[in-house]
Every structure is written in structure tokens, then in C-alpha cells.
C-alpha positions in Angstrom: -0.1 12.9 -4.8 -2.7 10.7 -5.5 -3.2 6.7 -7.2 -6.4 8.4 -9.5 -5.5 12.0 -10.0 -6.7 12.7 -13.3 -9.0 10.0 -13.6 -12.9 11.6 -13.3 -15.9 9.3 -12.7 -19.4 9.4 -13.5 -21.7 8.6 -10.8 -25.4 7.2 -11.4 -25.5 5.3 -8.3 -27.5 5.6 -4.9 -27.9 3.9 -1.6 -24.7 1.8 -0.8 -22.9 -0.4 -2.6 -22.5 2.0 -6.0 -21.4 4.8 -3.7 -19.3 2.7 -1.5 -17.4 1.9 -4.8 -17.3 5.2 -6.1 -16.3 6.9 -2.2 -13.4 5.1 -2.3 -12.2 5.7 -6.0 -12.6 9.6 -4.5 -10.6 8.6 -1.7 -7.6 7.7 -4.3 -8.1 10.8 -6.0 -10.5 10.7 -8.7 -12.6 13.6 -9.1 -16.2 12.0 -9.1 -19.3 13.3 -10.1 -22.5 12.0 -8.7 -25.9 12.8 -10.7 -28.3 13.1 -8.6 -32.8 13.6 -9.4 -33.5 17.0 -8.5 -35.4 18.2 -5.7 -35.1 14.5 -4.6 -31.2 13.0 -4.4 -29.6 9.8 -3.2 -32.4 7.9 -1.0 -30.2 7.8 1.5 -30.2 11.2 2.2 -33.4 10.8 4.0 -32.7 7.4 5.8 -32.5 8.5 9.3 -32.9 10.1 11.7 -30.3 10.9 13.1 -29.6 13.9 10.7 -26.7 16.3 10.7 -29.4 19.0 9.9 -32.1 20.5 10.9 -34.0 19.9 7.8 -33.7 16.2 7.5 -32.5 16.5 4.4 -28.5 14.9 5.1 -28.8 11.3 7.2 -25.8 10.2 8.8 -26.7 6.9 6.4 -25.4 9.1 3.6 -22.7 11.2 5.2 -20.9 7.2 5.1 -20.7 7.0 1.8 -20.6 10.0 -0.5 -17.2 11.7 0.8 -15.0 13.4 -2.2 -18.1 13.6 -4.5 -19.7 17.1 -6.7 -23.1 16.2 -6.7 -24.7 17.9 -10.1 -28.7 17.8 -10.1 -29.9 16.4 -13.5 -32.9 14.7 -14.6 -31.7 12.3 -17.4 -35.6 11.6 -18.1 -35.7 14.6 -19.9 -34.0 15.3 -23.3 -31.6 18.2 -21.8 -30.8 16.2 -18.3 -30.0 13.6 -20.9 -28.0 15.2 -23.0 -25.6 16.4 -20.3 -25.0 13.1 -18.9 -24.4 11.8 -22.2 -21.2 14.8 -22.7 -20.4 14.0 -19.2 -19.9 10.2 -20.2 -18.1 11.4 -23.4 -15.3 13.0 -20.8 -15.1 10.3 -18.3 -13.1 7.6 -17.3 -15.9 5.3 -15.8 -18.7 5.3 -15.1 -21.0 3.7 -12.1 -24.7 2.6 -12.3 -27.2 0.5 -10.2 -30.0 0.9 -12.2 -32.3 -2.3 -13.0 -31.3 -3.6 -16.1 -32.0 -2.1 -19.2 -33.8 0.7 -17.6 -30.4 2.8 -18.3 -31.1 1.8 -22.4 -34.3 4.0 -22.2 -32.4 6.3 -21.9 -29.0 5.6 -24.2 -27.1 5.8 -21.1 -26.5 1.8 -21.4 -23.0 0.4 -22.0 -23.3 0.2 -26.1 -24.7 3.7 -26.4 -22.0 5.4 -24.5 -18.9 3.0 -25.4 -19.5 3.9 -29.1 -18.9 7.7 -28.2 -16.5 6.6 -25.8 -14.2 3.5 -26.5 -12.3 3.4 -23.6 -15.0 4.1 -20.9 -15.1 1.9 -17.9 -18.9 1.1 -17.3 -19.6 -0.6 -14.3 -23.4 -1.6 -13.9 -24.3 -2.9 -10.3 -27.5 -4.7 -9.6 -28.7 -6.9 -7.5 -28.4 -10.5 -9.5 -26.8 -9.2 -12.0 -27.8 -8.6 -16.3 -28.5 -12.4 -16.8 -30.1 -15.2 -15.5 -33.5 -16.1 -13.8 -33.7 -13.4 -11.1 -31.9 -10.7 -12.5 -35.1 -8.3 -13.2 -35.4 -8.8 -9.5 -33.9 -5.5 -7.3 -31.4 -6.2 -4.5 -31.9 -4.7 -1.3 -28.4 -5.7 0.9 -31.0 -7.4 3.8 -32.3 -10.1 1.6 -29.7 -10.7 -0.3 -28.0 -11.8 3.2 -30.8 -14.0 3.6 -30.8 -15.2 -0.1 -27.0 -15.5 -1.0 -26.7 -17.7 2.5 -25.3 -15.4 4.9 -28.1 -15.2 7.3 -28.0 -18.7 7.8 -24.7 -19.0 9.1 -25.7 -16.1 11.1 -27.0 -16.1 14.6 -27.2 -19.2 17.6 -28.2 -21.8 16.5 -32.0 -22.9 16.9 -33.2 -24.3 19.9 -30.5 -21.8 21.4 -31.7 -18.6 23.8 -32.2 -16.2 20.9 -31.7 -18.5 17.8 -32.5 -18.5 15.0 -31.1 -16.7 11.2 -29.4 -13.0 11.5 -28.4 -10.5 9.5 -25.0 -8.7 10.3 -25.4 -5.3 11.7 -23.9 -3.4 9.0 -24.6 -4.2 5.4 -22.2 -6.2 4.6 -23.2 -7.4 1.0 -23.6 -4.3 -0.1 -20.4 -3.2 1.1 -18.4 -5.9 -0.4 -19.9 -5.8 -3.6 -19.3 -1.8 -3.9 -15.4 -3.2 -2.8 -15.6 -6.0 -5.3 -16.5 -3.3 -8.1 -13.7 -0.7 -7.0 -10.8 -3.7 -7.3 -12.8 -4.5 -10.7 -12.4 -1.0 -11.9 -9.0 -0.4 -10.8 -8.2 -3.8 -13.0 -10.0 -2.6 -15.8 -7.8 1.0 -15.7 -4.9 -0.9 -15.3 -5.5 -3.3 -18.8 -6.9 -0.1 -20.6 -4.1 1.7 -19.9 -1.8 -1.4 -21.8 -4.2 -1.9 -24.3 -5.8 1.5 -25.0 -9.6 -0.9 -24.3 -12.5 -0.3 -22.3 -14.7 -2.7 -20.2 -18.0 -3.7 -19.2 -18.4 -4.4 -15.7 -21.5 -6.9 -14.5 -21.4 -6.6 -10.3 -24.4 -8.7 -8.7 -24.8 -8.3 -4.7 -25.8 -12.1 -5.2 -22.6 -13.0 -6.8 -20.7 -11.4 -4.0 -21.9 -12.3 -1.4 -21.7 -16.1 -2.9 -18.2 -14.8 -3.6 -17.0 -14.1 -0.3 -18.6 -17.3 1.4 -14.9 -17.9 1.8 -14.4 -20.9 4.1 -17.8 -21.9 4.9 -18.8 -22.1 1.3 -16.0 -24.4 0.5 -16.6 -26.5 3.9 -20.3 -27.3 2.0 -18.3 -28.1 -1.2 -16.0 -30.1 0.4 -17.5 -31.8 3.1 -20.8 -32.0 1.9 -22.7 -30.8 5.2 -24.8 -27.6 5.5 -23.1 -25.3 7.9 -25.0 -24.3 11.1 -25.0 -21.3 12.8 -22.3 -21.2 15.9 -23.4 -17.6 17.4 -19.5 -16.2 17.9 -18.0 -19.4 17.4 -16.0 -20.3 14.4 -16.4 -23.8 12.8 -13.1 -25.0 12.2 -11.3 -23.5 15.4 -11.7 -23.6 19.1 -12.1 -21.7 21.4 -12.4 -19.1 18.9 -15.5 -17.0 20.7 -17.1 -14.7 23.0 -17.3 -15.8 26.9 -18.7 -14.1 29.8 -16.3 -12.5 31.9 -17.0 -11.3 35.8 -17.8 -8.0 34.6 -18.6 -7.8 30.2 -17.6 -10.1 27.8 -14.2 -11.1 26.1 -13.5 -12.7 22.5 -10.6 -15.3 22.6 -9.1 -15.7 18.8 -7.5 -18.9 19.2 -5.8 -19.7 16.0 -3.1 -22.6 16.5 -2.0 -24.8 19.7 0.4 -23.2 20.5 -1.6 -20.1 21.3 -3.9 -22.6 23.5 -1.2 -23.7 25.7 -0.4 -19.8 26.5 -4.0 -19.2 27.5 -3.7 -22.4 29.9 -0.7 -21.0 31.4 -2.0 -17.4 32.1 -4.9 -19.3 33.7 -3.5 -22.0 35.7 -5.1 -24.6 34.0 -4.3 -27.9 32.7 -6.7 -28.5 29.7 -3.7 -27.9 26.9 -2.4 -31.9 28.8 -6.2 -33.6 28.3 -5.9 -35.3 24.9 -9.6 -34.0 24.0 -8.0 -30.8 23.8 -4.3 -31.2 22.8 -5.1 -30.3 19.0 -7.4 -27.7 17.3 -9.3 -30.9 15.9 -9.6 -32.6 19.2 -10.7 -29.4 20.5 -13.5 -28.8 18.1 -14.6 -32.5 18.0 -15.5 -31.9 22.0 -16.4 -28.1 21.1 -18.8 -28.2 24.5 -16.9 -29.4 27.0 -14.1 -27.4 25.7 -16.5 -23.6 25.9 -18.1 -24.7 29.4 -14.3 -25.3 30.6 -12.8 -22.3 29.3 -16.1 -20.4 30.5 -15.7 -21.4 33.8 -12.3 -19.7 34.3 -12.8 -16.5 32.2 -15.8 -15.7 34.1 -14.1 -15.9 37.4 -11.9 -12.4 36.8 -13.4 -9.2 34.9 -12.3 -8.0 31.1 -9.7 -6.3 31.5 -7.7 -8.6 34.0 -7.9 -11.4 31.0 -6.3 -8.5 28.3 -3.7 -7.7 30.6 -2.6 -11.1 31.0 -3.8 -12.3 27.8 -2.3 -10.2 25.2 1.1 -9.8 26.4 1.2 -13.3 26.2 0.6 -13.6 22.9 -3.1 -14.7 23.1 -5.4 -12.8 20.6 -8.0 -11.7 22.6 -10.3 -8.7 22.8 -12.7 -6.7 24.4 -16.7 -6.3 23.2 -17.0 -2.9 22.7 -19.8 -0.6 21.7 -19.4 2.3 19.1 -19.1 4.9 21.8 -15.7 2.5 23.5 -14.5 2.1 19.6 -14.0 6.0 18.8 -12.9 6.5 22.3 -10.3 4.0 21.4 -6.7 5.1 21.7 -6.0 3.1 18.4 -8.5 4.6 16.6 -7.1 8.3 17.5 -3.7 6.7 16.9 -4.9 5.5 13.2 -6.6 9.5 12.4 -9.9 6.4 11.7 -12.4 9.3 12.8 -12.0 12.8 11.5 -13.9 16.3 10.5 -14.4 17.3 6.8 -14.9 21.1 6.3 -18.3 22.0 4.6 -19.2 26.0 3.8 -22.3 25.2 4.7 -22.6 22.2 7.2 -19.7 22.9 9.3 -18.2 20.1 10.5 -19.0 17.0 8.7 -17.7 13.5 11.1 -16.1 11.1 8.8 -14.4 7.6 9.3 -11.3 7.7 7.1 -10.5 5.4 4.4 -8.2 2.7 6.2 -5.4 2.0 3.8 -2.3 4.0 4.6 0.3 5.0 2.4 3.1 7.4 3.0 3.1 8.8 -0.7 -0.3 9.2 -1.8 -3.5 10.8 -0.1 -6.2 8.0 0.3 -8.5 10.4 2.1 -10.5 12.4 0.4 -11.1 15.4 2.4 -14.3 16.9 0.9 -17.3 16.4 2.7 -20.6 14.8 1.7 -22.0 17.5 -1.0 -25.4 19.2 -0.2 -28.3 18.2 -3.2 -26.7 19.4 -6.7 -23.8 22.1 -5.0 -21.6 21.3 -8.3 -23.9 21.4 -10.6 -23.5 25.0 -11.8 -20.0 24.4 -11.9 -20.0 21.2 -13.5 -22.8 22.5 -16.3 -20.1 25.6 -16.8 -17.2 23.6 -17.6 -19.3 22.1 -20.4 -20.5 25.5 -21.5 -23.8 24.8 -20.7 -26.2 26.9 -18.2 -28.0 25.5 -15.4 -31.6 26.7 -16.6 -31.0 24.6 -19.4 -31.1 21.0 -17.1 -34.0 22.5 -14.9 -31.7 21.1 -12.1 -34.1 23.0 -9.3 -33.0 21.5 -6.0 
């Protein structure tokens, strides 16, 4: 079984945080169905390399984020391409777009035009500042909207540091959470439509999310009225919660409470949890330096993985800085089925990371691969009785 069997989904997304969303509504079930232009496709499916073929025509960038999907190649610019993702719409569930605003109207592929064939369609319309306000002809790439939305300057050392300065994160983060912010929003939206028989209008901004999800440094600035700095891998509120230098790599202590303090001072012999500028987790971030160049001192005396095995059986959340290549040689990962090969007639073997909620009941893992440029659409165009000549899909 499956949370979304039954449910179908419309695709008109590309790059990430559309088909983050939508990858993850496949992974619960739903059948979805990305349009794609033809002869062209998802951007991403050129970002690279590296490519899983030899073509260059499937990045890795878009293996990550189109799993479970039947891509159907239409041009909706043209009256027939139109026409077919208007019956498409008719039969769907909801629907996912990241198209600037009202360039989707051109084509009556906006939220009114479909809703009044469709009642109970759930259209979701991601951009990057969203349908209103000042900016929101402006497109959203997930780079400066980390830069724009604040995240890239609480980013990074601090200037004046070696290195300083603002950083992005190495993923793209706002795009991610905004696809995740739009999957929960759907999900809620299916949940009140199946109660009350309504539809919904979904407004998703990468702005608004990342805003969103400025969590506890956001509300530090409300609250305390101080700009946050940038503390490299420290935290602002807890200490000694960081990377340090170890005799041989690096180590990340996760000190949460005093309690977990005092442990790492008895696993290293030291007496800092009995000095009074470190007794508390606000003493110890009031004299933050003294504090790092103490605890440096004795972490970099033994190697990495001396400090875990010491360290984590006594109850000190700690961990090791690994690379990608240490991370999917992990025995937790293996352990979690986290990395895993979807079948393709055509690609072989397509690596995948799996979808990382677990339920014993339900499948939330799709295990189609990433489809090649408009595989479905014959298929797809058949089940509405219409041939593929007719969309000119010509991939």
C-alpha cells in the first residue's frame, strides 16, 4: 500500500523545488505526470557534467529529483499541446507549476481557468517571491534567494576571519524546503478537500520560505534586537557546539545541555565543567573564546576516532566530518537502504537516495527511475484517446 494511491498529479514544474515537491508526492504513491517542452525537457537535465549517459542528455542534477515520474513531451504553446494539458488537468488531483506569474494565464493553464473545469483541483504555483507584492515578477534562482531571504549572511566565518565572509550552503537548501513546504501544503489541502469536497490555491515563494525557516535566528533578531553574525560551525545560543581540529581530521561536538558538558570533561580529564565561566550553557557562550581554544586544545591532542569511541558511548553527541564518498560507505546508511538502484529499460541502473521516512505499512519509495525525455507520452496521450502526432511531442 501506499498514503497517495489513486491520487494523479500534474506536473509543469522544472529545476528543483517544483520537482522536489512533486518527487516526493511520487514517493507516497501518486502517479505523477511531468510535462515536459519537447526536444528540450527539465533544465536540469543538462546541468552537469557528471552524466549518467553518454549523450549528456540525463545529469545526475536531475536523476535527484524526478524519481516515480511519466514524463509526456507537450508543447502547451501550441493549441493541441494545450489542449491536452488542459484534459489532463480536468483528471487530476493537483497540479504543480513554477511558472512566472501569469505567464501560465496566456495559456488558460492558470488557477481560474482550470478550477472552473475542475472544482476540486489542487493548484499549487511556486515562484520565487510569490503572486504579490513588489518583487514578485522577479524569478528565483535558490543561490540568491540565500543571499536575499538572509541565509547567506548567517553563513560562513565571520569577517576578518581566515576565509570570511557570506556563504551559501552547499546544497540548495531554499529550494529544497520550499518544494517540502509545498508537499506538506498539498497534503493539507487533500486532507480539507476530502472533508469538504473544496479545492485550493496554493501561493509557495522561495522568499517566503526561506524567511520561514529562519527558525531560531530569525526570532533571536525579533527578540533581541541584534543582527546575527556569522559563527562558521558554531551555533549562537550553545557552546561548544562546533567543529575542532583533531590530531588527524576534524570532529563536531553537539553540546546541547550541561549535563552533556560535564561528560565531555570527564572523558577528557579536564576540569573546565568546575570554572564558573563554564558551569552553564550561558556562561559558556558569554566566554565562547576561551571556552573553543580550551576545548581545542585537548581534542587536538588524540585523532577522530579516539574522541567517538570515548565520546559517544558516553553520551556526548559528537561526530565525524565526512565527505560524500565516507557517507555512502557508511554502515548506517546501508543499514537505512538511504542509497539504492532503480531499474530503467533503457539506462540500466539508475543510483538513487531513498526517500527517508519509514513506515512499515506503506511504500514511501517510489521505485521508478528518472524517465528519459517524453517515455510516457504515447501512453499517457492513449489513455486520453488521443495520438501522439497530434501534440507534435518530437523528442
Amino acid at each position: 500500500m501506499s498514503f497517495l494511491e489513486g491520487v494523479r498529479v500534474l506536473d509543469l514544474s522544472r529545476i528543483l523545488a517544483g520537482p522536489w515537491c512533486t518527487q516526493l508526492l511520487a514517493d507516497y504513491g501518486a502517479t505523477v505526470i511531468k510535462v515536459e517542452k519537447p526536444g528540450v525537457g527539465d533544465d536540469t537535465r543538462r546541468w552537469g557534467p557528471p552524466f549518467l549517459d553518454e549523450a549528456g542528455t540525463t545529469a545526475a542534477y536531475f536523476l535527484a529529483c524526478n524519481r516515480g515520474k511519466q514524463s509526456v513531451a507537450l508543447d502547451f504553446s501550441q493549441p493541441e499541446g494545450r489542449d491536452i494539458v488542459q484534459q489532463l488537468a480536468a483528471g487530476s488531483d493537483v497540479l504543480v507549476e513554477n511558472y512566472l506569474p501569469g505567464t501560465l494565464a496566456r495559456y488558460g493553464l492558470d488557477h481560474a481557468s482550470l478550477a472552473a473545469h475542475n472544482p476540486g483541483l489542487i493548484y499549487c504555483s511556486i515562484t520565487g517571491f510569490g503572486q504579490t507584492g513588489p518583487n514578485a515578477a522577479r524569478a528565483g534562482y535558490d543561490a540568491m534567494i540565500q543571499a536575499e531571504a538572509g541565509l547567506m549572511s548567517l553563513t560562513g566565518h565571520a569577517d576578518g576571519e581566515p576565509g570570511g565572509g557570506p556563504m551559501k550552503v552547499g546544497v540548495a537548501v531554499s529550494d529544497l524546503m520550499c518544494g517540502m513546504y509545498a508537499a506538506s501544503a498539498i497534503l493539507a489541502a487533500l486532507h480539507r478537500r476530502q472533508r469538504a469536497g473544496q479545492g485550493a490555491y496554493l501561493d509557495l515563494a522561495l522568499f517566503d520560505c526561506q524567511v520561514g525557516w529562519l527558525a531560531n535566528q530569525g526570532m533571536n533578531y525579533l527578540v533581541g534586537g541584534q543582527v546575527p553574525g556569522r559563527f562558521g560551525t558554531a551555533h549562537p545560543n550553545i557552546a561548544p557546539y562546533q567543529t575542532f581540529a583533531t590530531a588527524d581530521g576534524h570532529l563536531t561536538l553537539a553540546v546541547g545541555n550541561d549535563e552533556q558538558f560535564r561528560r565531555l570533561c570527564a572523558v577528557a580529564g579536564v576540569a573546565l565543567a568546575q570554572d564558573e565561566r563554564f558551569a552553564t550553557n550561558a556562561a559558556r557562550v558569554a566566554h565562547r573564546q576561551a571556552l573553543v581554544e580550551a576545548v581545542g586544545a585537548f581534542l587536538a591532542e588524540r585523532p577522530t576516532a579516539h574522541w567517538l569511541g570515548e565520546l559517544v558511548p558516553a553520551g556526548v553527541p559528537a561526530g565525524a566530518v565526512n565527505d560524500l564518498a565516507a557517507v555512502f560507505a557508511h554502515s548506517q546508511v546501508a543499514a537505512r537502504g538511504l542509497r539504492f538502484d532503480a531499474r530503467h529499460p533503457v539506462l540500466g541502473d539508475v543510483p538513487q537516495i531513498a526517500n527517508p521516512v519509514r513506515c512499515p505499512d506503506a511504500t514511501t519509495t517510489s521505485p521508478l527511475a528518472p524517465p528519459q525525455l517524453g517515455e510516457h507520452t504515447q501512453a499517457v496521450l492513449a489513455s486520453l484517446g488521443v495520438t501522439d502526432g497530434a501534440a507534435r511531442p518530437d523528442t
